[in-house]
C-alpha positions as CSV (number, residue, x, y, z in Angstrom):
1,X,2.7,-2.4,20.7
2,X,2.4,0.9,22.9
3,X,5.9,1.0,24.4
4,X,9.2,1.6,21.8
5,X,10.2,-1.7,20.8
6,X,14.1,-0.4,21.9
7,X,12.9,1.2,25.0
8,X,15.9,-0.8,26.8
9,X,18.0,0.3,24.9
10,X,17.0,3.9,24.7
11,X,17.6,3.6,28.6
12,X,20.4,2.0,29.0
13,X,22.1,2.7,26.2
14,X,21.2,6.1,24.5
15,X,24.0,6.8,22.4
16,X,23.3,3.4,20.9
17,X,20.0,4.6,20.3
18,X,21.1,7.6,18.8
19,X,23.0,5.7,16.5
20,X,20.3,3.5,15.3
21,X,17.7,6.4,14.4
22,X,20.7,8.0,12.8
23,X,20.8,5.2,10.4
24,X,17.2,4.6,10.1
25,X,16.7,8.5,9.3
26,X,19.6,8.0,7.1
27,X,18.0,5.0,5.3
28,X,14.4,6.9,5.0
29,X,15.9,9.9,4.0
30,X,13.4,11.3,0.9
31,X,15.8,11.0,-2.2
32,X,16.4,8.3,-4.7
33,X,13.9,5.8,-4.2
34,X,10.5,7.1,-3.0
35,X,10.2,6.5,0.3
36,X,7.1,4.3,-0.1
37,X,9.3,1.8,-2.3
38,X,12.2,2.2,0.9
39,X,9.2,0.9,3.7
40,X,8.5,-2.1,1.5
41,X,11.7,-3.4,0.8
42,X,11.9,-3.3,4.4
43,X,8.9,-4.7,4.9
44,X,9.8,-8.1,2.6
45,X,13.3,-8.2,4.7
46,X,11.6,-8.2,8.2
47,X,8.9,-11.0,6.6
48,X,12.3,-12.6,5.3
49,X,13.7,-12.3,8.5
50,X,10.4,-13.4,10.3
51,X,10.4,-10.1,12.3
52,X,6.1,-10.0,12.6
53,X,6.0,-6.9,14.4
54,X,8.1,-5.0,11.9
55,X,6.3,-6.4,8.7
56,X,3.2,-5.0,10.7
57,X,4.4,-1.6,11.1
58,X,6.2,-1.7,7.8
59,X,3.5,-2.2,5.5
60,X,1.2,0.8,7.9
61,X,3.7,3.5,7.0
62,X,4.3,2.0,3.3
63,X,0.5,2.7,3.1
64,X,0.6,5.7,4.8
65,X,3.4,6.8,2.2
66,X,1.2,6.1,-0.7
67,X,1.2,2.2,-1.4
68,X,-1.5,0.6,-2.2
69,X,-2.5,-3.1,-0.4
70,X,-1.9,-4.8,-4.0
71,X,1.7,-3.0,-3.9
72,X,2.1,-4.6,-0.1
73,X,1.3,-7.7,-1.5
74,X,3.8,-8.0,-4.5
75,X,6.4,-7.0,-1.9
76,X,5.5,-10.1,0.0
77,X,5.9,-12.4,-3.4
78,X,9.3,-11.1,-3.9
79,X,10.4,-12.1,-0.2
80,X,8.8,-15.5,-0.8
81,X,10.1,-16.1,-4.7
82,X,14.0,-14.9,-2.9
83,X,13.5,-16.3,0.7
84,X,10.9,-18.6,0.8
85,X,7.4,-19.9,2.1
86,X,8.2,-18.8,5.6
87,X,8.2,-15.1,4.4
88,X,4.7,-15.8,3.5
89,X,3.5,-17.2,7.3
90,X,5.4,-14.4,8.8
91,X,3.4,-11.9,6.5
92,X,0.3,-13.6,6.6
93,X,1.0,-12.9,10.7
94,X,1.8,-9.5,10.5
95,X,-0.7,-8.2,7.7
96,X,-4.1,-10.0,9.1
97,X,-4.9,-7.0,10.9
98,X,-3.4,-4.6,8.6
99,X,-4.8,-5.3,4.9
């Protein structure tokens, strides 16, 4: 994925964009939970939410914060134990090319 996934949005609509990396600077903010811990609960949501793409770039910057593949993994039982076997397929997706 080259281009911004909200590219549209950064041109059409840039004070919703700037609202939306507020937040997301605001959720990753370093504080409280360590920010590697912060990229996989989002990671299990988006495989929750069968969001492919973001499960993929997730679990990179989890990594790239410090978590290991084993850590990526437990992340993705969790989403399946609380959402169910279609986390799994949507992780399996997004984490071929990854782990």
């Amino acid at each position: 994925m080259s281009e911004h996934p909200l590219k549209v949005i950064m041109d059409k609509d840039p004070e919703l964009f700037s609202l939306l990396e507020n937040m997301r600077e605001l959720s990753f903010a370093e504080g409280g939970v360590p920010l590697k811990y912060k990229f996989l609960i989002a990671m299990a949501l988006d495989a929750a939410n069968g969001a492919v793409d973001g499960v993929k770039v997730l679990a990179i910057q989890a990594m790239e914060a410090g978590a290991t593949k084993e850590e990526v993994m437990q992340a993705i039982r969790i989403a399946q134990y609380i959402f169910g076997v279609g986390s799994v397929y949507t992780a399996a997706r997004a984490l071929n090319e990854v782990l």
